[in-house]
N, C-alpha and C positions, 0 to 999 in steps of 0.2 A: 504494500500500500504506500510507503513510504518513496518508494521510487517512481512510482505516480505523479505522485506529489511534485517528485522532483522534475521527472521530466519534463509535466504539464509549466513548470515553472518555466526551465530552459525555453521550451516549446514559443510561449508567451512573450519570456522575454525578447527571443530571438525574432518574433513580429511585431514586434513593437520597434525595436530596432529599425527593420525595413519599410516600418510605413512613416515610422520618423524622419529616418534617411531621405526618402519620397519625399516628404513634405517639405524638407530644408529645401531641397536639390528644385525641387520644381519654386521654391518662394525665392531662392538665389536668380534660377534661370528667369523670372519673371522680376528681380530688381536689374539685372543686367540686361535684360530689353527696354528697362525704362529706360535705362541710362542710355545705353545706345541709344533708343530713340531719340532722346532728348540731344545726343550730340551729333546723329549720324541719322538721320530720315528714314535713309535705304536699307535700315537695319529689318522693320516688319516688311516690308514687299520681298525680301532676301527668303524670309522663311516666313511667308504667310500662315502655316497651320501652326507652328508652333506656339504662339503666343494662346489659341483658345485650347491647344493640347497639354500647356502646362498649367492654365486654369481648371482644367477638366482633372486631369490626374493627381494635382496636387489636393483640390478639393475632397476626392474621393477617398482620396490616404489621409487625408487628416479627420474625415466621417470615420472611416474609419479603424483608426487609429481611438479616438474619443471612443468607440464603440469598443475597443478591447479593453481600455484601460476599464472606463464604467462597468465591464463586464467581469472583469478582476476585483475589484473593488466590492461591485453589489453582494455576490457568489458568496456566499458562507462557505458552502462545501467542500470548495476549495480550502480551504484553512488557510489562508494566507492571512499573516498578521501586517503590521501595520511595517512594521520592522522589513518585512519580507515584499511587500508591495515596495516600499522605498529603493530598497537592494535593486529588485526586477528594472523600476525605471531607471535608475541610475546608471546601471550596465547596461540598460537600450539605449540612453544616451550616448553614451562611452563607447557601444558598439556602433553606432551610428555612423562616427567619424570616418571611418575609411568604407563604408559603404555610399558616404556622398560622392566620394570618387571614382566609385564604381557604376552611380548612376549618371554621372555628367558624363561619364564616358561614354556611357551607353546611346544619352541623349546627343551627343555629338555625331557617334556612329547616323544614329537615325537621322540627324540633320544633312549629312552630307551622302546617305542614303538615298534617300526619299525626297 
């Protein structure tokens, strides 16, 4: 039972991570179009879908994202104390870091893609 416990935690934390990572990478990619816009015009005509693709996806990572954590949180069953919900978010944090780099890369692939 106890490795349940645990996994489901790993499990957890490990999505929370990647819908956090999502959310930075898509709110970064969407401060660096303002700026571009703001200094260079030809930044939105360069990559027209982009800009409603990282309102779209960033939105839905951060729904939910909110939708795991409230669901950790709410859950009794789970037994997670308050001590143990902290730890979880804090290593999604922490693990987040080098997955933002993993998605701007990813998002670049697709830009010069598609």
């Amino acid at each position: 039972m106890k490795s349940k416990k645990i996994l489901f935690s790993v499990l957890v934390t490990l999505l929370a991570a990647v819908l956090f990572s999502l959310c930075m990478t898509c709110l970064l990619e969407l401060a660096g179009i303002a700026l571009g816009a703001a200094i260079d015009s030809h930044i939105l005509r360069q990559y027209p879908r982009f800009l409603p693709f990282c309102i779209a996806v960033g939105f839905l990572a951060a729904v939910l994202l909110g939708i795991t954590v409230w669901l950790s949180v709410r859950k009794k069953r789970f037994g997670w104390t308050k001590r143990t919900l902290a730890a979880a978010l804090v290593s999604a944090a922490l693990l987040s870091a080098p997955l933002v780099a993993a998605w701007t890369a990813l998002f670049r692939l697709l830009q010069t893609r598609l």
